[in-house]
N, C-alpha and C positions, 0 to 999 in steps of 0.2 A: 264188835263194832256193829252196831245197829245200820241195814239200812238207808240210803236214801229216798227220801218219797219217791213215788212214781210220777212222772210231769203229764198234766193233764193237754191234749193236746183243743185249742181251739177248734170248735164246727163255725165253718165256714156258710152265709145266707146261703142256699140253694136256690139258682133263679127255677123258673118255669122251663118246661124241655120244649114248650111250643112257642113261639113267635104268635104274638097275639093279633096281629092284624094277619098273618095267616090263616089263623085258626075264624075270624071275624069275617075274612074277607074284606079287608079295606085297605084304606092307603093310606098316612098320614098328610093330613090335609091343613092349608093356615086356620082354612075357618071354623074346623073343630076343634073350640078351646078345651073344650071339659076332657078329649082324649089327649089331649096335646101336655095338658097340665096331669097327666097320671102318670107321666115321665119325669117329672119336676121332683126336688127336694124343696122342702117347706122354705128353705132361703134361695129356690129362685135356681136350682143346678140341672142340671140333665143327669140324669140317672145312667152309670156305664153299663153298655152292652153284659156286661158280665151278670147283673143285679136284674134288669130286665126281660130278661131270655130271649131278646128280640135278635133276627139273625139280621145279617152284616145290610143285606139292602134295606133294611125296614129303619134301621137305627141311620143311616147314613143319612135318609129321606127324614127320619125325625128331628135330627139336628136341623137340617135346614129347614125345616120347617116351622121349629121353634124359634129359630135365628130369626126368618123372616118374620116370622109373628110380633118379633119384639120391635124389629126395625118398623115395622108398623101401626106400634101404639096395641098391639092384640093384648098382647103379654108385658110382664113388667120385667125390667132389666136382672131386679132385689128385691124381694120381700120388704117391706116396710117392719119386722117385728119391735 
């Protein structure tokens, strides 16, 4: 009897091991769109803490910061594609 293949297993993304406003020194802020949008998926998501490497206070502060951004016309709710 031949054999079963052997099962390839998935690699998993690997986020960053630093927290980038750590590492920057900053906070996340409404009125920085450009860093606020490096959190986004191209249709408009928030990126989870797992994917980002941001630690637990950074990502709590970037949600609402994105939330607010959008409740104020900063940000867009949906990508238009």
């Amino acid at each position: 009897m031949a054999k079963p293949a052997p099962r390839r297993r998935m690699q998993k993304n690997v986020a960053p091991k630093k927290c980038y406003f750590d590492t920057e020194h900053k906070e996340p802020v409404i009125e920085d769109i450009a860093s606020l949008r490096k959190f986004l998926t191209e249709r408009g998501k928030i990126i989870p803490r797992s994917r980002t490497g941001l630690c637990s206070k950074h990502q709590k502060q970037l949600t609402n910061a994105i939330k607010h951004a959008r409740h104020l016309g900063l940000l867009a709710f949906v990508s238009r594609t």
